[in-house]
C-alpha positions in Angstrom: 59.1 43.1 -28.7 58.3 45.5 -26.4 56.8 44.7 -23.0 55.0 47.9 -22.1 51.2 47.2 -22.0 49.3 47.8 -25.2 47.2 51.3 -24.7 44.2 51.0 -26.7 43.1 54.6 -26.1 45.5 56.2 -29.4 42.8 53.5 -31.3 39.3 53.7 -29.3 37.9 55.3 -32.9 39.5 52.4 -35.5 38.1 49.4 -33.4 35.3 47.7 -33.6 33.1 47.7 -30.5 31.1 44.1 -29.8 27.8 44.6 -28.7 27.3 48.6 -29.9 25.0 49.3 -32.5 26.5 49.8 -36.0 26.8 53.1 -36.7 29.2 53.0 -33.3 31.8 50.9 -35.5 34.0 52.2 -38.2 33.0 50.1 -40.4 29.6 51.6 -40.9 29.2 54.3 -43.6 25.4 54.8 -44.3 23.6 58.0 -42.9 20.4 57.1 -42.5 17.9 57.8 -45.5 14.7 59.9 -46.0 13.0 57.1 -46.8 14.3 54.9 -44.0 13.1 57.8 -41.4 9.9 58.1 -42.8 8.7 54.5 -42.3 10.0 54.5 -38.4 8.0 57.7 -38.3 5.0 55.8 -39.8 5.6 52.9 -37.2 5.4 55.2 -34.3 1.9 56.0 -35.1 0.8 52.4 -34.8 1.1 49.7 -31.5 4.4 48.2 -32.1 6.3 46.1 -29.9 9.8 46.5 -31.6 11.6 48.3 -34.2 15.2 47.7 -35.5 17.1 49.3 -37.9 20.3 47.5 -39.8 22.4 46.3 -42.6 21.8 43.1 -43.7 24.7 40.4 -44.5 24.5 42.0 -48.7 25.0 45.5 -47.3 21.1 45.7 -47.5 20.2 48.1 -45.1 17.0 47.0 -43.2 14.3 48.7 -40.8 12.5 45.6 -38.8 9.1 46.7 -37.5 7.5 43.8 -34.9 4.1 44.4 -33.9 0.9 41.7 -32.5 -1.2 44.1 -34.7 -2.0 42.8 -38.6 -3.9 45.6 -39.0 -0.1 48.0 -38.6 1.4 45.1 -40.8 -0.7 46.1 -43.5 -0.7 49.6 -43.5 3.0 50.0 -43.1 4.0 47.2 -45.4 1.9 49.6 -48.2 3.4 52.5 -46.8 7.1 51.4 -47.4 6.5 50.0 -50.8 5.0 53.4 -52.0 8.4 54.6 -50.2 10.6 52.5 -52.5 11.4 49.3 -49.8 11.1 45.7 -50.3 9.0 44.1 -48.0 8.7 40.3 -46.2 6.6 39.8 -43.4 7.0 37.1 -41.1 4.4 35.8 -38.9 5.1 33.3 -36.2 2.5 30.9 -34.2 1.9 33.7 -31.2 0.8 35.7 -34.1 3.7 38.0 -34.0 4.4 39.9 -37.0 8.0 40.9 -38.4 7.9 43.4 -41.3 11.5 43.7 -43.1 11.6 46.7 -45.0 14.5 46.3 -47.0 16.4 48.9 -49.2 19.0 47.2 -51.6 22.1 49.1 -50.9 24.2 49.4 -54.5 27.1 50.4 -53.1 28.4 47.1 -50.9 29.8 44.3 -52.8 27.7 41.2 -52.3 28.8 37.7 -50.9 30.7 35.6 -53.7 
């Protein structure tokens, strides 16, 4: 054992960093897609209040898109299935709209 204090600096890029975004940790591999830029580009044109991109506990990667607006549900939630995503919208009792658009990632194992 050695008593000298432990210098993390050697290892700053192999750790994981709580509270970054993931494509800060080493863990994360996926560039971000064509498709998956296209639909925040969409978003951008409408009045959102949020928008979150992802990887869901299968190694789905996910772009979240809130918004107050059904109107921007609706057009973007077409707009990312003719882009290839699968879409759930969730609407809470303020009338607050999620849209999940998800894109099933092949490559991560799933959950056993």
């Amino acid at each position: 054992m050695h008593d000298e204090p432990l210098d993390l600096t050697d290892s700053k890029e192999k750790m994981w960093r709580e509270g970054k975004s993931e494509s800060y940790n080493t863990s994360s591999t996926h560039g971000m897609s064509d498709e998956r830029k296209e639909i925040i580009r969409r978003a951008l044109e409408f009045d959102i209040t949020d928008i979150r991109t992802y990887t869901g506990y299968r190694g789905d990667l996910l772009v979240q898109i809130t918004t107050m607006k059904s109107d921007a549900v609706k057009s973007l939630s077409e707009t990312a299935k003719n882009l290839g995503f699968e879409t759930t919208i969730q609407k809470d009792v303020l009338s607050i709209y999620k849209l999940f658009c998800i894109s099933p990632s092949s490559n991560i194992y799933e959950l056993k």
